[in-house]
Structures are given as C-alpha cells and as structure tokens.
C-alpha positions in Angstrom: 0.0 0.0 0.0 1.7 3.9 -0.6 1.5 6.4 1.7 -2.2 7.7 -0.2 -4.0 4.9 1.3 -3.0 5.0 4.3 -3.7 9.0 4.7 -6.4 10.5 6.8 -10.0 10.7 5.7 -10.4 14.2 5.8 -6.5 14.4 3.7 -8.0 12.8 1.2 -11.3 14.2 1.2 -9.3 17.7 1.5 -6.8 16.5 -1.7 -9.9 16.0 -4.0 -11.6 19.1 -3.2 -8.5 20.8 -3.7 -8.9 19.5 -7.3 -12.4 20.1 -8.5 -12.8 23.2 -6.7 -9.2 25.1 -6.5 -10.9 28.8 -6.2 -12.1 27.6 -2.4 -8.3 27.1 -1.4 -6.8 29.8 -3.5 -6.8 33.7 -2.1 -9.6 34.5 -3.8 -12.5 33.0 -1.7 -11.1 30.6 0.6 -12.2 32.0 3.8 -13.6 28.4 4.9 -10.3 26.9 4.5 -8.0 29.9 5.7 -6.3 28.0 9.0 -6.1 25.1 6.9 -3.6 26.6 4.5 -2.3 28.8 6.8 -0.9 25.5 8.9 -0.4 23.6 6.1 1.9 26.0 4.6 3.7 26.7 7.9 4.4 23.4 8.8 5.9 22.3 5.4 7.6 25.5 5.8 8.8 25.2 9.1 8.0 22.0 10.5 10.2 22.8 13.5 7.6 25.0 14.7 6.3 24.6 18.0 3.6 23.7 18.5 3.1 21.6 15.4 0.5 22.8 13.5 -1.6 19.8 12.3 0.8 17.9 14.4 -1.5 15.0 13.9 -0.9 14.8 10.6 1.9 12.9 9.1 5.0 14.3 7.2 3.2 12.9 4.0 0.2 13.7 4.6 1.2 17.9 5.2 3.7 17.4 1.9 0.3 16.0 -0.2 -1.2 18.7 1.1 1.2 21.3 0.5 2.2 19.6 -3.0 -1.7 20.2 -3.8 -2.3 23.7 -2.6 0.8 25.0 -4.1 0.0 25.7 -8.1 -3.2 27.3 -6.4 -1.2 29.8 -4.5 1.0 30.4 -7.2 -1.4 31.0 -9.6 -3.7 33.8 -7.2 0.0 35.1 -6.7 1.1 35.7 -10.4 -2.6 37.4 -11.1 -2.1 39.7 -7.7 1.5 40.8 -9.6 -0.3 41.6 -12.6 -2.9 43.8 -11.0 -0.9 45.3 -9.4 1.6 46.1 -12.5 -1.8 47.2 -14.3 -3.3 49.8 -11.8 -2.9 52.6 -12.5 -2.3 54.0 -8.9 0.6 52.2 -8.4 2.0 53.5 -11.9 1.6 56.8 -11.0 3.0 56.4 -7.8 0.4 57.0 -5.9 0.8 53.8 -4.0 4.0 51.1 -4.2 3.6 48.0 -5.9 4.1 46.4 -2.5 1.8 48.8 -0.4 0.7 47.7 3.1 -2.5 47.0 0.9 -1.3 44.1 -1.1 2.2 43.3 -0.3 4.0 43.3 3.6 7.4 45.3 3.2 9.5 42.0 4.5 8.7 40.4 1.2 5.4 38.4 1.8 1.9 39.5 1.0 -0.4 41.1 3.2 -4.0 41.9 3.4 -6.5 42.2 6.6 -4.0 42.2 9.1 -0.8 39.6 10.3 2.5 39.9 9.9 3.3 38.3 6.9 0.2 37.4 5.1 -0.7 36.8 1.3 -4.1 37.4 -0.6 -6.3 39.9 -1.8 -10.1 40.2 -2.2 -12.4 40.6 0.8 -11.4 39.4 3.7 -9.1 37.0 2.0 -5.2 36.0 3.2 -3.0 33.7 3.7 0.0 33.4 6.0 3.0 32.4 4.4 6.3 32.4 6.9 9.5 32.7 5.1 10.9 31.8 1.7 8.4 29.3 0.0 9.4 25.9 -1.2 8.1 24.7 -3.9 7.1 21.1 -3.6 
C-alpha cells in the first residue's frame, strides 16, 4: 500500500476538493479553508515550529497537502502581480507595488491584518512564513 491509502479521511477528502474546486483554497475565496492553509503552509515551511501545526498529521500527509495547494497559490500570486503592475495607482505612484495594501514590506503578502500574510479580495489572506518551497 503507498502512503495515499493510508492518509487520513479528511486528507484525502481535502486532496480531491482541492482539485475540483481550487478557487475555495486559493486567495480569492477561501475564507472556509484559511487555518487550513495557513498550517499547512507553515508546517511544510517550518516543520520545527512549535507547537506543530496539524501535528496529527503525518509528514506525508502535510507534503500532499502542501504539493496540492501550491499551483493554487502560485497561480492567485502571479494574477495579484499583474494587478498590481496594471493599476494605474501604483503606476503613477500613488501607491508602491508592495503597499501595506497588497504586499507586507518584508517580502510576503499582506492583506487584513498579520505579519506576513498573502491574498487579496475581501477578507481574503493567507499566512506564508519565510521563503516558500516549492514542492
């Protein structure tokens, strides 16, 4: 048997949602799924935080996880550089590309509060600590 069938329920429940609906886990409209990806990200990130977020997860459950939400993140990322490249507020100076609206100044995205958050939309973000690996 792999590692898949021996993952949790919800993990695999989570894994196929992930799939046919992407837009719930991306920064666009995942507000039901925010801590989720949040610890997700932070633990594959950083699993020597403490305490361990979804600590009872397994290693392989967190990387499936990660592996999955990834292109998602990626994806809401490159469209937040674009609007940003294409408003015309941020042309003219009026605000930086990497305003306290859309971007944190220590390199990671922020939006409705926390220190080092990424997303845009209404009441939309997600934490990402650090450099991000890709999977």
């Amino acid at each position: 048997m792999t590692d898949a069938q021996n993952f949790n329920s919800g993990v695999k429940i989570l894994l196929e949602r992930i799939k046919s609906h992407p837009e719930e886990f991306g920064t666009k409209g995942f507000g039901r799924w925010r801590e989720l990806t949040q610890n997700v990200c932070t633990r594959s990130q950083h699993p020597q935080v403490v305490p361990l977020p979804l600590g009872f997860l397994s290693d392989a459950e967190i990387a499936a996880l990660y592996e999955a939400l990834y292109p998602v993140l990626a994806q809401d990322f490159t469209e937040m550089v674009m609007m940003n490249l294409l408003d015309d507020r941020k042309i003219s100076g009026q605000e930086g590309l990497f305003s306290s609206g859309d971007f944190h100044s220590r390199g990671g995205p922020k939006r409705n509060g926390g220190p080092i958050s990424y997303g845009h939309g209404s009441g939309s973000s997600v934490q990402i600590i650090g450099k991000a690996k890709k999977p």
